[in-house]
Every structure is written in structure tokens, then in C-alpha cells.
C-alpha positions, 0 to 999 in steps of 0.5 A: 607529676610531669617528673617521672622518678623510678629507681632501677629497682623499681624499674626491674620490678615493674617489668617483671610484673607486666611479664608474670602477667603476660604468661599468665594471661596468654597461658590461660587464654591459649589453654581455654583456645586449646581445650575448649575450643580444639585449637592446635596447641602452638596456635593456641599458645601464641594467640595467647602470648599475643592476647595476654601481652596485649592485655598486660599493657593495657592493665599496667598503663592503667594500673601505673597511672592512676593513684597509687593507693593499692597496697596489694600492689604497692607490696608486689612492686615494692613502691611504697605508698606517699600519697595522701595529706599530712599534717605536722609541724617545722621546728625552725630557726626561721625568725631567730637572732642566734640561728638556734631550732625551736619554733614550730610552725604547723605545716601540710603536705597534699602529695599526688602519686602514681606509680611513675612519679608525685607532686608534693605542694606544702603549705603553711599559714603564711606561704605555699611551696611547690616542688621541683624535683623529687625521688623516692629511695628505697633501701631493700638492705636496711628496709628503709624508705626516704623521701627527698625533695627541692622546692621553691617559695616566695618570700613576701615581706614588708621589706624583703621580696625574694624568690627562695629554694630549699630541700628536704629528706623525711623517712616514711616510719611507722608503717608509712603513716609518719614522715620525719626528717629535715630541711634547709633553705637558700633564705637561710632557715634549717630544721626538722620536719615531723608529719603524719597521714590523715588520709589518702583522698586528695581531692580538692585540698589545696590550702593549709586552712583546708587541711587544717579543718580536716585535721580538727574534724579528724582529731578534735584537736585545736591547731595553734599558730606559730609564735609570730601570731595568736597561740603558743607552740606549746599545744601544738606539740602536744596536739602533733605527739598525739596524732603520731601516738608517740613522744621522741 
């Protein structure tokens, strides 16, 4: 999470939090310095201009930098929340003679965030991807929040090894429990992406098989592979519109 990804909005946001919160702080404190303990009132104000500027650093870097999970917050600065695992499925044309969508293929997400910028690490049955560069827009007009992304990922096989990119824009819907979107690859592969939340916690999952057995404890719901292996996609799809409440 080396990346720091701010729009100016959120920048301004931010700024203007740790500003209400140096007046607050230094009122309350110079008025307790004032009151309770007689000191002259200018004297009073600026010790408590100074101790809440103070104190409003302090809090902000530790409230920025943690896990953005609190959602009181996350209202106050309008940074919507992403982290946390997901779980869905890619219908691609990845395999396929004519180019045409229709495969689906189970994929996760594990994303890290903190107010200043997240990671993104999706994994499938097959390989894992990182991300390269990601944003997070905020559209205050429409009320809209899109997630994009550049990733890379190795393509290992028997006659084919190979370094590949790609990018991706999902929209958070559904009270930002759902992600929904598409993406392309350099390979070349292209098709839409549907995931939703299982939850916010992220602490030590790190493969697909490990977000795979949270989604069927979860949701008692078998998770099939893609067509190139054992299963159908049929169920998976079921089992996917079941978790997002919904049929499109």
C-alpha cells in the first residue's frame, strides 16, 4: 500500500476534518485553561490552539492509517469503504475459439485499505494477480463510486509462459457490499467481473482456496470450478446470484 490514491476532493475533506477537529480541541482545552483554572483568555486560547493542533495530528495520522473500516468516518470524509474479501466469479472469453463471453470462473479479492490508499491481490484456481496502480473515484453528482485498477499475472502454461497485464473497473452497489464491472487483459481476454463482501477482516487469507472455504462456511454453498475442470458453471452461478440477493 505504498501508492497513496486521494482524489482532490477527498484531500480537501480530510483537511477540513483535521481543522474542526483542531477548533474543537483547542476550544475545549483553552475554556477548561480559562475556567477552571483562571488562566487569562488569550493565553488560554492559544495553548489550546496549540494542544489541539497538537492532538489533531496525532489522531489523523493514526485514524489514516489504520484499516479504513469505521464507517462513521468513512461518512465524515466521504472515502467509501472497499476493504475486506470478496468473492465472485469472471465471465470471460478466456479459452474460447470465436472470442465470445460465457465462461465463468470463480475469482477472489483480499483488498487492504487505509484512508491514504489499498492494495488489491486477486486470486483464482489457477493464478494469482497483484495490482499496480489503482484509484478509487468518487462521483458526488451521480453518487456513484467506481473502482479501477492495472494489474499483472504470470501465464504459465505447457507451451505458453509469459508476463501479462490487465485493468479493471467495478462499481461498489448495493450499499458497497457488491462490486460489478469489467476488465481486459494484454493476453488477450476481456469480460465482466461480479463479487460480493464476505467480510471485513483480512487477517491471514491469502489464497483463492482460503477464500473459497470461507465463502462455504459462510454460505453453505459448494463453489464449482471453471469448465476446464471438475463441475459445471451452472451452479456457480446460481450459487454467486444467491450470495448478491439479486438476478440481473
Amino acid at each position: 500500500m505504498a501508492n497513496v490514491s486521494l482524489s482532490t476532493g477527498e484531500l480537501k475533506k480530510a483537511l477540513l476534518f483535521v481543522s474542526l477537529m483542531t477548533v474543537g480541541i483547542g476550544a475545549l482545552v483553552g475554556l477548561v485553561r480559562h475556567y477552571a483554572f483562571g488562566a487569562d483568555s488569550t493565553a488560554a486560547l492559544a495553548v489550546g490552539l496549540l494542544s489541539g493542533a497538537s492532538w489533531s495530528v496525532l489522531i489523523s495520522t493514526l485514524a489514516f492509517r489504520r484499516t479504513w473500516t469505521w464507517n462513521w468516518l468513512a461518512r465524515a470524509i466521504g472515502r467509501p469503504i472497499i476493504h475486506g474479501v470478496w468473492f465472485g466469479h469472471l465471465n470471460t472469453n478466456y479459452g474460447s475459439h470465436d472470442g465470445s463471453v460465457g465462461r465463468l470462473i470463480p475469482i477472489a479479492f483480499v483488498i487492504k485499505q487505509t484512508f491514504l490508499g489499498y492494495s488489491l491481490r486477486s486470486y483464482t484456481e489457477r493464478q494469482d494477480s497483484v495490482t499496480l496502480a489503482e484509484t478509487l473515484d468518487v462521483d458526488d453528482k451521480h453518487d456513484t463510486v467506481h473502482l479501477r485498477y492495472m494489474y499483472r499475472f504470470q501465464i504459465m502454461r505447457e507451451n505458453e509462459r509469459k508476463q501479462t497485464t490487465g485493468a479493471g473497473e467495478l462499481k461498489l452497489l448495493e450499499n458497497g457490499t457488491r462490486l460489478k464491472g469489467h476488465y481486459l487483459t494484454d493476453s488477450p481476454t476481456q469480460g465482466s467481473a461480479e463479487l460480493v463482501l464476505l467480510q471485513r477482516e483480512v487477517g491471514g487469507i491469502d489464497t483463492f482456496l482460503a477464500v473459497q472455504a470461507l465463502h462455504q462456511n459462510k454460505f453453505s454453498t459448494p463453489i464449482y470450478s471453471d469448465q476446464s475442470g471438475p463441475g459445471t458453471p451452472a451452479p456457480l452461478a446460481n450459487a454467486t446470484i444467491k450470495l448478491s440477493g439479486k438476478v440481473d
